[in-house]
C-alpha positions in Angstrom: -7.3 -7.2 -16.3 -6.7 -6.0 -12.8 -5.8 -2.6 -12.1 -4.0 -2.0 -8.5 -3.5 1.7 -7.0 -1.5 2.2 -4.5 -1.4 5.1 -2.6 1.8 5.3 -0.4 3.4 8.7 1.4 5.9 10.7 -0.8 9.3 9.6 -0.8 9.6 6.2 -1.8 12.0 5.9 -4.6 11.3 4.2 -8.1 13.3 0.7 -7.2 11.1 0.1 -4.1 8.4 0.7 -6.3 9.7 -1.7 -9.0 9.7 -4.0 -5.8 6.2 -3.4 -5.0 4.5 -3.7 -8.2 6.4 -6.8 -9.1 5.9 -8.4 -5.7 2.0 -7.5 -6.4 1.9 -8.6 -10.0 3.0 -11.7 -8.5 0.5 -12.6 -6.1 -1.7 -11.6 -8.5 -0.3 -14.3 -10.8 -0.3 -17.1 -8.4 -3.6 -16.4 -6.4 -6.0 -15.6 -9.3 -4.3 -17.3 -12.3 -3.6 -14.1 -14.3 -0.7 -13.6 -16.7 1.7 -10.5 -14.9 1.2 -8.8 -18.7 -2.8 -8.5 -17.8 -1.7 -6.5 -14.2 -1.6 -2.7 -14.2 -0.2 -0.8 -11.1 -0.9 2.8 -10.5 1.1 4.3 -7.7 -0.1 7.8 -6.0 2.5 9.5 -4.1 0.7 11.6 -1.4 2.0 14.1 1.0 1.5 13.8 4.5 -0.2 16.8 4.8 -2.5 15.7 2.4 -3.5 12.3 4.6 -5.3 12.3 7.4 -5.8 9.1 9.7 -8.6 9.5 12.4 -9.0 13.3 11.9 -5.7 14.1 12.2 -3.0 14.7 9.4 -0.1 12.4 9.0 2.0 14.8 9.4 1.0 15.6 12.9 0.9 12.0 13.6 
C-alpha cells in the first residue's frame, strides 16, 4: 500500500488537489501495478514562511 505526501505551498484549492492525487494514483497504477484503492495521498499545506529553500524563506524568495 503506498502512501504519498505531498507537501505543496498554501493556497491550492481542493479540485487541484483532486487533480493531483488522481493524476498520482494513476501513475502509481500503471507504473507499479497497484490497484488506485491500495494508494493513500496525504497533502501538507505549508506557508511560505514556514519553507525555506537554500537558507532563505519562500516567502523572501
Amino acid at each position: 500500500m503506498p502512501v504519498v505526501q505531498i507537501a505543496l505551498y498554501e493556497g491550492r484549492t481542493p479540485d487541484q488537489k483532486a487533480a493531483i492525487a488522481k493524476a498520482v494514483t494513476r501513475a502509481i497504477s500503471e507504473t507499479a501495478g497497484i490497484p488506485d484503492s491500495a494508494t493513500t495521498i496525504i497533502f501538507q499545506d505549508v506557508a511560505k514562511h514556514d519553507w525555506a529553500i537554500g537558507g532563505v524563506p519562500a516567502s523572501k524568495q
